[in-house]
C-alpha positions in Angstrom: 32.6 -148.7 136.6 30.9 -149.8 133.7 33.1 -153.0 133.2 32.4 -153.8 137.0 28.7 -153.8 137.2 28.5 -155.7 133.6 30.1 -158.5 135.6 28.6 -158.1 138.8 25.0 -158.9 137.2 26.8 -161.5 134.5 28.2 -163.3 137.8 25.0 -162.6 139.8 23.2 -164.4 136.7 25.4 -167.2 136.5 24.5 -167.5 140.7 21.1 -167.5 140.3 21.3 -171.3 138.0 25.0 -172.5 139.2 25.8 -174.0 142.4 29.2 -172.5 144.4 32.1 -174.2 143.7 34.0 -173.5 146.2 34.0 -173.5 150.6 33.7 -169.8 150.9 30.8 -168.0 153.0 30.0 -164.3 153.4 31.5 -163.6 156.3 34.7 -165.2 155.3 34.6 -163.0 151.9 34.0 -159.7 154.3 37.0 -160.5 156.3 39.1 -161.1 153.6 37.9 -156.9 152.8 37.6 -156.5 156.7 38.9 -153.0 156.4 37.3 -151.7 153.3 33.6 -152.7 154.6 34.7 -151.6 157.9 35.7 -148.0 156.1 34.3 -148.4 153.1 35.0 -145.6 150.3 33.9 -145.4 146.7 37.5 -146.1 145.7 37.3 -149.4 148.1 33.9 -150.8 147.6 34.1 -151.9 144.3 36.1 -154.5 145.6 34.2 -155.5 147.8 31.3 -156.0 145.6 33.2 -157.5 142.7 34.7 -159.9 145.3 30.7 -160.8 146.6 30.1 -161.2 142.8 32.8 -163.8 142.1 32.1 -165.6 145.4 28.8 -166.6 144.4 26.9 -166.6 147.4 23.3 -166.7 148.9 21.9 -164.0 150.5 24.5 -160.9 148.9 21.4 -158.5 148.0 19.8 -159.0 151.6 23.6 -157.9 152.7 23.9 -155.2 150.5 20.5 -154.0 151.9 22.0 -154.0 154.8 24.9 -152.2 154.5 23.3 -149.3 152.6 21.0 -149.0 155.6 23.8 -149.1 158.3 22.3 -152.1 159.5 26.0 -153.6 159.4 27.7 -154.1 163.1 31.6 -155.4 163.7 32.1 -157.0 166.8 35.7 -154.9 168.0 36.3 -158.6 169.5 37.3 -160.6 166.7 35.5 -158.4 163.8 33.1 -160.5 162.3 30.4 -158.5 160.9 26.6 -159.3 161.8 23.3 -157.4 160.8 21.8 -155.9 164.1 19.4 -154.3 165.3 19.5 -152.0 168.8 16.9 -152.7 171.1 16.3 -152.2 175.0 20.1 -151.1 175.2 22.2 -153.9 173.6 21.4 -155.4 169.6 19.6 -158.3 168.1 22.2 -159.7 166.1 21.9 -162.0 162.9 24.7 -164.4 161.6 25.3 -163.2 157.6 25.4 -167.0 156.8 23.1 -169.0 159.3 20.5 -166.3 159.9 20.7 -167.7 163.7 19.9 -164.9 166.0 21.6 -163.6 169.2 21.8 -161.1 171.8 24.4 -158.6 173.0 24.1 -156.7 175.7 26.3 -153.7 175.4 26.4 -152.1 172.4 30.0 -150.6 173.1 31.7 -154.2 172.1 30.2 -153.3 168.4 30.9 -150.6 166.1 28.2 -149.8 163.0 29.4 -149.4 160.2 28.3 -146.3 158.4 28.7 -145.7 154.2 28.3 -142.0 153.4 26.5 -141.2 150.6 28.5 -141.5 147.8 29.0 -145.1 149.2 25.3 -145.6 149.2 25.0 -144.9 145.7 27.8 -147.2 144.4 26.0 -150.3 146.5 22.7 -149.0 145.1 24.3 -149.4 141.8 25.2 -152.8 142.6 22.1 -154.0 144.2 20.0 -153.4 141.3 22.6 -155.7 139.2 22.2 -158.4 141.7 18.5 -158.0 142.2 17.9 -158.3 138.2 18.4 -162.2 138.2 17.5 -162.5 141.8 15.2 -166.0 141.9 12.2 -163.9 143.4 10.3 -162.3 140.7 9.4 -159.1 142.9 12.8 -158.8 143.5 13.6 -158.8 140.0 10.5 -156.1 139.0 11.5 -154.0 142.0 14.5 -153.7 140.3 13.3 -152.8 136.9 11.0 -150.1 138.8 14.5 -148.9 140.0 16.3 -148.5 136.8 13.3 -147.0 135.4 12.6 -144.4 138.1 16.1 -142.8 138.1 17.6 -144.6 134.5 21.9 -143.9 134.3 24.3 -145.8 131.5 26.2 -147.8 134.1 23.1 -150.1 133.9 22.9 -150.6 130.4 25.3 -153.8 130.1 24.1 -155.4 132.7 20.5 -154.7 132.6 21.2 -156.5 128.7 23.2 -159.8 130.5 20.3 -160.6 132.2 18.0 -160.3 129.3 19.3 -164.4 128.4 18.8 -166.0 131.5 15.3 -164.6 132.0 12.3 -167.2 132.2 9.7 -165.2 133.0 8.0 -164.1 129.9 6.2 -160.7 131.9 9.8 -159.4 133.0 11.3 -160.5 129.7 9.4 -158.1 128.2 9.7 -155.5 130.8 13.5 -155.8 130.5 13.4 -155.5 126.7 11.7 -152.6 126.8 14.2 -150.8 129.2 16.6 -151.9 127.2 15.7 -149.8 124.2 15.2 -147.1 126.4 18.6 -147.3 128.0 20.0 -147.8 124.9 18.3 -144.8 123.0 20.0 -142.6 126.0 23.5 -144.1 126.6 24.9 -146.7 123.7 27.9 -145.4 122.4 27.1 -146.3 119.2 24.3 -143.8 117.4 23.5 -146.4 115.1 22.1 -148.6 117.5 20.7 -145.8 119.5 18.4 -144.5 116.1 17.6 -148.0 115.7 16.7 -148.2 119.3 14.3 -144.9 118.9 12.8 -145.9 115.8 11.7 -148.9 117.7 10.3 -146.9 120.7 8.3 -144.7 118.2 4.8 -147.0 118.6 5.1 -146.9 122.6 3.0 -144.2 124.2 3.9 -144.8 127.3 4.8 -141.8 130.0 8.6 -143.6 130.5 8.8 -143.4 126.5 8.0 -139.9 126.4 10.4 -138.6 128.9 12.9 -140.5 127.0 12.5 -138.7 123.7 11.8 -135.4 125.4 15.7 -136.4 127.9 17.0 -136.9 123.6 15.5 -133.8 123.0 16.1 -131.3 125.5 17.9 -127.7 124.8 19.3 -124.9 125.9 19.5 -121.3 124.7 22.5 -120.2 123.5 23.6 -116.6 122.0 26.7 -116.0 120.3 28.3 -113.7 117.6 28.0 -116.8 115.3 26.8 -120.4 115.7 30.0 -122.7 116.6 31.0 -125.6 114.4 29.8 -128.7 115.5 26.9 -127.3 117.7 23.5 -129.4 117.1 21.2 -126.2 116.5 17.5 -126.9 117.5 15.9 -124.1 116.3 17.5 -120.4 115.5 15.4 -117.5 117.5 14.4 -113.8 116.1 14.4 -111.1 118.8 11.1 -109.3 118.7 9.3 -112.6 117.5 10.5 -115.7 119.7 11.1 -113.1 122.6 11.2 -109.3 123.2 13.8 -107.6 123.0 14.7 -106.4 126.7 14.4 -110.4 126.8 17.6 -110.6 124.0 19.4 -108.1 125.8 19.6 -109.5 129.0 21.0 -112.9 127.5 23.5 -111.1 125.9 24.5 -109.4 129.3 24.3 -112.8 131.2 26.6 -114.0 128.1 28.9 -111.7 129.3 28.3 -110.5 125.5 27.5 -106.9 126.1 27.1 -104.8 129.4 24.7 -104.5 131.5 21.4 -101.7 131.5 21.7 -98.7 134.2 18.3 -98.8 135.8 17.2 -96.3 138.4 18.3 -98.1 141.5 22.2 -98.4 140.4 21.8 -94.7 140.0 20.5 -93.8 142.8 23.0 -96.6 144.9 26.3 -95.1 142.5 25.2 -91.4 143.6 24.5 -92.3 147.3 28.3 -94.1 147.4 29.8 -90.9 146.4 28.2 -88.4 149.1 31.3 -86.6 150.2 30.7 -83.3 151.9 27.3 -82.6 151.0 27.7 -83.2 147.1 28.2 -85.5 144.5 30.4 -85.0 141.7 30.6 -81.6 142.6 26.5 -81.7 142.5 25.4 -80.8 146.2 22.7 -83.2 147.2 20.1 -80.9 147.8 19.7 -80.4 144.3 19.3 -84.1 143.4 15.2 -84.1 143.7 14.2 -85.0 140.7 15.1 -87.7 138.4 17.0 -85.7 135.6 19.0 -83.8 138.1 20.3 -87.4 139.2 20.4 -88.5 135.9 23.1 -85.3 134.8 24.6 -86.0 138.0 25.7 -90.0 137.2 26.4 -88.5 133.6 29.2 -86.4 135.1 30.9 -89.9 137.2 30.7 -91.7 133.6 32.9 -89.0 132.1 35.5 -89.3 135.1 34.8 -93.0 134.5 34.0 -93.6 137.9 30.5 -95.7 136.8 29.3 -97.8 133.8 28.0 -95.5 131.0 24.5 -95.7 130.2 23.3 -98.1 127.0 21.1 -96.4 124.4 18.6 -97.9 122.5 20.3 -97.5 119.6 23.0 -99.4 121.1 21.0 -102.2 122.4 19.9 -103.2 119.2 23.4 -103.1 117.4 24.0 -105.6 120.4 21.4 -107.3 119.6 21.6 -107.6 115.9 25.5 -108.6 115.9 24.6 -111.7 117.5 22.7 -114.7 117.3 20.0 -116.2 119.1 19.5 -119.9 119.0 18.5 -123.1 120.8 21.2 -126.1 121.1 20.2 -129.4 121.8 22.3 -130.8 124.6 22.7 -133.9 122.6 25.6 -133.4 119.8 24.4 -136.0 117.4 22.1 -134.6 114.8 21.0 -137.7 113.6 20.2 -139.0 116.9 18.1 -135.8 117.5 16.2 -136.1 114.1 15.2 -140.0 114.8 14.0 -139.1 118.4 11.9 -135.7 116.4 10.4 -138.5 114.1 9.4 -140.7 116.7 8.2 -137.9 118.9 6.0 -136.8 116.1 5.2 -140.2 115.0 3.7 -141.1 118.9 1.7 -137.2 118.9 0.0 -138.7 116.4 -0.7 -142.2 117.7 -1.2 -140.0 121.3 -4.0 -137.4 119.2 -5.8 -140.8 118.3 -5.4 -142.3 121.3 -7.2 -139.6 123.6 -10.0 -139.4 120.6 -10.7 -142.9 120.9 -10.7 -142.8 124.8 -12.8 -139.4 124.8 -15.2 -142.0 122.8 -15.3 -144.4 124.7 -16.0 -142.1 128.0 -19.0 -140.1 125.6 -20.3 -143.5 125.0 -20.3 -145.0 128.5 -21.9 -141.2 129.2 -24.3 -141.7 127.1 -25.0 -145.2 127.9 -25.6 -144.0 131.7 -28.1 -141.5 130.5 -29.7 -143.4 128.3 -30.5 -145.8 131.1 -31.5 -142.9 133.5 -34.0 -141.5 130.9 -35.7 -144.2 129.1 -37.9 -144.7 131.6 -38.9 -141.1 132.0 -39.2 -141.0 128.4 -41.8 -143.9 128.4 -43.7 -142.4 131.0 -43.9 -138.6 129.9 -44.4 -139.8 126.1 -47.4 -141.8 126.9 -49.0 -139.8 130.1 -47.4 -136.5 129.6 -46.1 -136.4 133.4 -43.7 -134.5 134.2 -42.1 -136.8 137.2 -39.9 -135.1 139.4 -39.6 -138.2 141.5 -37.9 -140.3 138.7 -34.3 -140.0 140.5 -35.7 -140.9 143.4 -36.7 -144.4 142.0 -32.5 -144.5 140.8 -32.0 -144.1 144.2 -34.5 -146.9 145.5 -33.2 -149.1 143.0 -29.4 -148.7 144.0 -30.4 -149.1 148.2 -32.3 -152.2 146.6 -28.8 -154.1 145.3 -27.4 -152.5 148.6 -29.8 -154.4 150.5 -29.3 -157.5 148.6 -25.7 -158.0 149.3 -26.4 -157.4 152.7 -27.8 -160.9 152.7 -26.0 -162.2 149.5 -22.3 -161.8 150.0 -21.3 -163.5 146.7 -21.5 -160.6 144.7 -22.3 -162.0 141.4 -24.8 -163.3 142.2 -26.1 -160.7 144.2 -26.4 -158.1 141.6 -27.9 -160.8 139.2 -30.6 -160.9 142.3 -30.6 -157.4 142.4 -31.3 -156.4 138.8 -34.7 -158.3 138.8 -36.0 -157.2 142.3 -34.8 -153.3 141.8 -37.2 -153.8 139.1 -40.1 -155.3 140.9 -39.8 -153.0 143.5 -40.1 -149.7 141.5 -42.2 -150.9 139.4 -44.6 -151.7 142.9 -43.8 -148.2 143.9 -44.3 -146.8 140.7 -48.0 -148.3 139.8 -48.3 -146.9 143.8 -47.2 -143.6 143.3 -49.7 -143.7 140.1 -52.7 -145.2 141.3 -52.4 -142.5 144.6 -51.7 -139.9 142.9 -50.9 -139.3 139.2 -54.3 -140.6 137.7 -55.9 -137.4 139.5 -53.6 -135.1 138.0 -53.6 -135.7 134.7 -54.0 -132.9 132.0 -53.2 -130.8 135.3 -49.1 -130.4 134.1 -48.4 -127.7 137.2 -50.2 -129.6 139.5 -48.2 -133.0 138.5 -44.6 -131.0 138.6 -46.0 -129.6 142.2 -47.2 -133.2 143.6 -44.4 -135.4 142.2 -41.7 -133.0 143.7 -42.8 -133.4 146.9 -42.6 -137.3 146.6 -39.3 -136.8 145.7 -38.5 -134.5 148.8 -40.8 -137.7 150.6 -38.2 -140.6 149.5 -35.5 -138.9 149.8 -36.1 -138.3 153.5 -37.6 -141.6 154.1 -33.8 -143.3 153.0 -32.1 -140.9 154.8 -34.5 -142.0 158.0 -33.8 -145.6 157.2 -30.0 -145.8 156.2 -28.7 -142.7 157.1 -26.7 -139.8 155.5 -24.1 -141.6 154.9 -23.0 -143.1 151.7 -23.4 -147.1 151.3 -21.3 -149.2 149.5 -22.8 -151.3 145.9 -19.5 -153.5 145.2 -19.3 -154.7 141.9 -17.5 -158.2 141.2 -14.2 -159.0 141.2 -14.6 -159.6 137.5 -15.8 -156.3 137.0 -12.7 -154.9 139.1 -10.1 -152.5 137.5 -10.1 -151.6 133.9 -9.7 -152.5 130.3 -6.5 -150.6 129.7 -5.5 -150.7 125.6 -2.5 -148.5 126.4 -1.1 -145.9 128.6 -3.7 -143.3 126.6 -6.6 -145.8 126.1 -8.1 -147.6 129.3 -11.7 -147.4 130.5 -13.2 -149.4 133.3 -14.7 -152.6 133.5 -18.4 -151.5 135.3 -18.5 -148.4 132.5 -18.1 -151.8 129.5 -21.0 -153.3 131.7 -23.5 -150.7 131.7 -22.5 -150.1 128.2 -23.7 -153.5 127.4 -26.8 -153.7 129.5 -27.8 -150.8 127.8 -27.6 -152.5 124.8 -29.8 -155.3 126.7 -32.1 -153.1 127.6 -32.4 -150.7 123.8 -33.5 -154.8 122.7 -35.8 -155.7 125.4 -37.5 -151.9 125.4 -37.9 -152.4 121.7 -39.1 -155.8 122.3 -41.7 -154.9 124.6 -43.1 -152.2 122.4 -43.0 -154.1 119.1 -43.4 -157.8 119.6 -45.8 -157.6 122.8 -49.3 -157.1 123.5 -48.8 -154.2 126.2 -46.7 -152.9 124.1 -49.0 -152.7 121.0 -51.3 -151.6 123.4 -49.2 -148.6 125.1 -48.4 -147.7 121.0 -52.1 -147.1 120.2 -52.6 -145.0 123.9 -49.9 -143.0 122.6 -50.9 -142.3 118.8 -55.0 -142.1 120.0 -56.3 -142.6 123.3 -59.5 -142.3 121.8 -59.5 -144.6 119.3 -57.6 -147.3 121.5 -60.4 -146.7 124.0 -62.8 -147.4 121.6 -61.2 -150.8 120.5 -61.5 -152.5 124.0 -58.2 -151.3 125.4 -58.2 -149.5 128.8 -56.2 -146.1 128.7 -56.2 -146.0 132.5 -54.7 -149.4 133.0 -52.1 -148.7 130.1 -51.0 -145.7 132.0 -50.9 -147.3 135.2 -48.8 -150.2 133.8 -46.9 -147.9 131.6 -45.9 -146.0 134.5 -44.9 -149.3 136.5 -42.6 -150.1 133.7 -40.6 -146.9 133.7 -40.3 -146.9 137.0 -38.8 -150.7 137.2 -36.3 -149.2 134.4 -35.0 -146.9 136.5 -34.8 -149.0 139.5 -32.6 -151.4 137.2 -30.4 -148.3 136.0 -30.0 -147.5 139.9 -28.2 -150.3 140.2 -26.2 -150.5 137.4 -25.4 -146.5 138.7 -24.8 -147.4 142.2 -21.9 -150.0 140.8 -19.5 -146.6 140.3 -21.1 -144.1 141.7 -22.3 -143.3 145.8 -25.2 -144.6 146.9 -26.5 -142.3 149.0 -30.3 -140.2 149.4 -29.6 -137.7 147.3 -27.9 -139.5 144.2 -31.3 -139.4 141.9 -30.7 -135.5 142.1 -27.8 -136.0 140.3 -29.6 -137.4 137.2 -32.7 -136.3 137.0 -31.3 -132.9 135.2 -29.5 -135.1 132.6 -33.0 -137.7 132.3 -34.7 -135.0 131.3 -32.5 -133.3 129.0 -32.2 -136.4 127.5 -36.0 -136.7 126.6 -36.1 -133.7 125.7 -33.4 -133.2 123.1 -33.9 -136.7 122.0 -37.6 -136.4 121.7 -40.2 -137.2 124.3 -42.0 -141.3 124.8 -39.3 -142.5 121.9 -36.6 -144.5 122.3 -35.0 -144.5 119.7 -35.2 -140.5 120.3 -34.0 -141.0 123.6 -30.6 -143.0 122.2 -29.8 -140.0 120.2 -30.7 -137.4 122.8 -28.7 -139.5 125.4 -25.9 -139.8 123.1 -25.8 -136.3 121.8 -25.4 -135.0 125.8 -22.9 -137.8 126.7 -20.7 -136.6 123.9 -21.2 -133.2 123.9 -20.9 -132.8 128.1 -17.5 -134.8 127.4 -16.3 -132.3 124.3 -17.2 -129.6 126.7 -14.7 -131.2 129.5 -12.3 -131.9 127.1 -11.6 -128.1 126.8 -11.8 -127.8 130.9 -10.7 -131.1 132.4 -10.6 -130.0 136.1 -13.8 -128.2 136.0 -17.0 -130.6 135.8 -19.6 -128.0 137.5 -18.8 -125.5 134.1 -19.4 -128.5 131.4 -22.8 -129.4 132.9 -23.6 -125.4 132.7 -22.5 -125.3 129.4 -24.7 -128.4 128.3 -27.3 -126.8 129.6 -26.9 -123.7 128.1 -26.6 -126.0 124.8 -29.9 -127.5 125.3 -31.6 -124.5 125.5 -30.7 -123.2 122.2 -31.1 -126.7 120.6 -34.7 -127.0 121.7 -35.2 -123.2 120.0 -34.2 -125.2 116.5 -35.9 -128.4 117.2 -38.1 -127.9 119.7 -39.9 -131.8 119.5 -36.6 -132.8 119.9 -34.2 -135.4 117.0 -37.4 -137.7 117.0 -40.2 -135.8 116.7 -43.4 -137.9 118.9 -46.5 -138.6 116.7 -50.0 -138.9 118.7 -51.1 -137.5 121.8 -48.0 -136.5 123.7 -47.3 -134.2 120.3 -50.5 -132.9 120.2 -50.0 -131.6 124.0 
């Protein structure tokens, strides 16, 4: 079989570049096999198909399709063989060579040609070999898929003459690789099979792991001593590896020692023996309690009538005269200790792998945070209100860049609109909101909570009035579609890299604004001493009012940068404005750089918690917040303590 399907695909190969050299067509090549396609068998088909192979011909893998789909008709006329299709009571008939297409009326002048199973899986077998240097790529990568979903050694050779003639530089590499893998299962030789492992040992992909683990499986074995020639995985100890009812019941399936008597074979050997209103000269009526049934099944062991019962002490002789042990199913001990190497060797590479991608999700956590706080941070370290409303401005934000590609469909350039008019209309909302109603709350901390909830509650039903409940799409770029995968452990998405970065934009620009600026030398000496800022010609009130403006426009710029991954719907600020202000708060209230360590602290620390409990997202938030709580008893200011006003408070 082996030798068959090397040449099928070497012939198939040589099809693919070489014109035919002879007259023959497919139809002419199934007549010459007329009765074995007609009734084909597994003993019959091959040649059939080694007789395609040599032909050379256009068009065999559509046939072969075909066939293994009963979608093969003979005409009883003059039995030439046609794909058909039945429909409105006759078939749809296509000529194997031409493609022409015809009609038949009556269905009874045609006979289908049905392979069984076993059939089907020879032609599968074959199919793949042709498909692997079929002209069309997606043929040839459907066929790779093939091998690689259900892998067997008759594919091997062929699989490796196809590896020459291959042009295409993506499925060169994709055959290469199952190469090795087919060859670390099937070569005959274990020397190229150990070379083939070692080379799969830096490959963490899922296919590569199921290939080691295929190398590596085992079964359990007992016996009075461990056969010559046996590949021995691991030895077992009763009582350590397994209890010992466990040990004694692979020694009775062994057929190494005989079976326990439990209660029910009792009861079912006395009950079989009822003769006359006794048992064993025992009448029934006396058989009520478990000892009397007991002394009455000893009495049918001395006659020998039943199987005796097995002491404890005799369960462990059993036990102890033989032993336990695993054997690997594959007899080749030096295969098995490559594939162990290699297996460690990628646990390794896989234990570093999932650090470095738990990193990269903390730090696009913490990136998404740090956006969602920073403005709450500027606006409760320099005003000390607590703004209950900052999600909602996330939210207004994120409708913002849905609104803009409502008008802008290139959407590139409709988030780059977006970014800057998300910020102008928060920050309008936000000097609104303050001019309304924060400047007559302040020092009034209750009060502000109180008054800036209900805006919240106020926005939130205002969206819903104006786009509805449901939620609204924000589609990022095509360049920002899919992800950045490093391998199959490593991979994070594109939009997560972008708001990565823009929080890095934005870290610079804050910083900007607060060094390099006037406002922001300004909103500095507010902070540190109202007073004395007052007192040098700089208006507290109008710092607060623009101070509030600007951490509102942040957060309509993170709302966007949000709404790229998550829903946009009325109610997505509620999911952040928990994490905000845990952020400002561990990291240290109207700080930046306080609020890049808090933000970075709960992004890492919610995705450690996950880590443990994956499928559970609802118990890592609890357990962050639960974490808070007893950081801020250690550190109450926070990792950057505030110095001025918001301190003093």
């Amino acid at each position: 079989m082996r030798a068959l399907l090397f040449a099928l695909a070497f012939l198939a190969s040589v099809a693919a570049v070489t014109p035919s050299a002879n007259a023959q067509t497919l139809q002419s090549v199934l007549q010459d096999n007329a009765e074995a396609v007609a009734k084909p068998a597994r003993r019959t088909v091959e040649a059939v198909l080694a007789a395609l192979s040599a032909a050379q011909l256009e068009g065999v893998p559509e046939f072969l399709e075909s066939w293994r789909d009963r979608n093969l008709w003979q005409r009883n006329a003059d039995g030439l063989f046609f794909v058909a299709a039945e429909a409105d009571g006759g078939l749809v008939l296509t000529d194997l060579d031409t493609g022409a297409e015809s009609r038949a009326e009556n269905t009874r002048d045609f006979s289908q040609i049905r392979p069984n199973a076993g059939v089907r899986r020879v032609i599968d077998a074959a199919l793949v070999q042709f498909l692997l240097s079929d002209p069309d790529l997606n043929r040839r990568l459907a066929a790779l898929d093939a091998i690689s979903r259900d892998p067997a050694e008759d594919q091997l050779e062929p699989l490796r003459a196809s590896i020459d003639g291959e042009g295409n530089s993506t499925v060169l590499a994709r055959k290469q690789q199952l190469e090795r893998q087919l060859t670390a299962l099937y070569d005959a030789d274990p020397a190229a099979r150990i070379t083939a492992i070692e080379a799969l040992s830096g490959d963490l992909s899922v296919e590569v792991r199921g290939i080691l683990s295929r190398i590596l499986s085992a079964r359990d074995a007992v016996a009075a001593a461990i056969p010559e020639g046996v590949n021995v995985a691991a030895t077992l100890t009763p009582g350590e590896d397994f209890d010992m009812a466990t040990a004694y019941a692979r020694l009775v399936d062994a057929d190494l020692a005989p079976a326990t008597v439990q209660p029910a074979d009792v009861n079912a050997a006395l009950i079989a023996r009822i003769a006359e209103g006794s048992v064993a000269g025992v009448p029934v009526a006396t058989l009520n309690t478990e000892a009397a049934r007991v002394a009455a099944y000893r009495t049918l062991v001395a006659a020998g009538e039943v199987p005796p019962f097995i002491t404890p002490d005799e369960r462990e002789a059993a036990i102890a005269a033989h032993v336990f042990y695993q054997a690997y199913n594959e007899p080749n001990a030096e295969v098995t200790a490559a594939a162990e190497d290699a297996q460690a060797a990628i646990a390794t590479r896989l234990a570093a792998g999932q650090a470095a991608d738990l990193t990269l999700d903390a730090l696009s956590l913490a990136s998404i945070y740090f956006l969602a706080a920073v403005g709450l941070a500027i606006t409760f370290g320099v005003m000390g209100v607590i703004n209950m409303a900052h999600g909602e401005f996330i939210m207004m934000g994120a409708y913002t860049g849905y609104v803009v590609q409502l008008f802008v469909p290139d959407y590139t350039l409709s988030i780059l609109i977006a970014l800057p008019l998300a910020f102008a209309v928060t920050f309008g909302a936000g000097v609104a909101m303050e001019r309304l109603v924060i400047r007559w709350l302040y020092h009034r901390p209750l009060e502000t909570l109180l008054a800036t909830f209900g805006i919240s509650i106020a926005l939130q039903q205002l969206a819903k009035n104006i786009f509805g409940t449901q939620a609204r799409p924000l589609t990022s770029p095509d360049w920002l579609a899919g992800a950045w995968v490093i391998n199959d452990v490593v991979q994070i998405s594109y939009i997560r890299i972008a708001i990565f970065f823009l929080a890095l934009i934005f870290l610079g620009l804050i910083l900007f604004i607060l060094k390099r600026t006037r406002l922001g030398l300004e909103v500095r000496a507010v902070t540190q001493n109202p007073g004395m800022a007052a007192s040098m010609g700089i208006n507290p009130d109008r710092i607060n009012m623009l101070t509030f403006g600007l951490g509102s426009g942040i957060a309509g710029i993170a709302g966007v940068a949000i709404g790229l991954y998550a829903k946009v719907t009325s109610e997505m600020g509620s999911d952040y404005i928990v994490q905000s202000f845990m952020t400002v708060v561990v990291g240290g209230v109207g700080n930046v750089w306080g609020t890049l360590a808090g933000a970075t602290m709960i992004g890492f620390t919610q995705k450690g918690i996950e880590w443990f409990n994956p499928s559970n997202t609802l118990a890592a938030q609890t357990f962050m917040i639960l974490f808070v709580i007893l950081f801020i008893q250690f550190r109450p200011k926070g990792i950057v303590a505030l110095r001025g006003r918001a301190a003093g408070d």
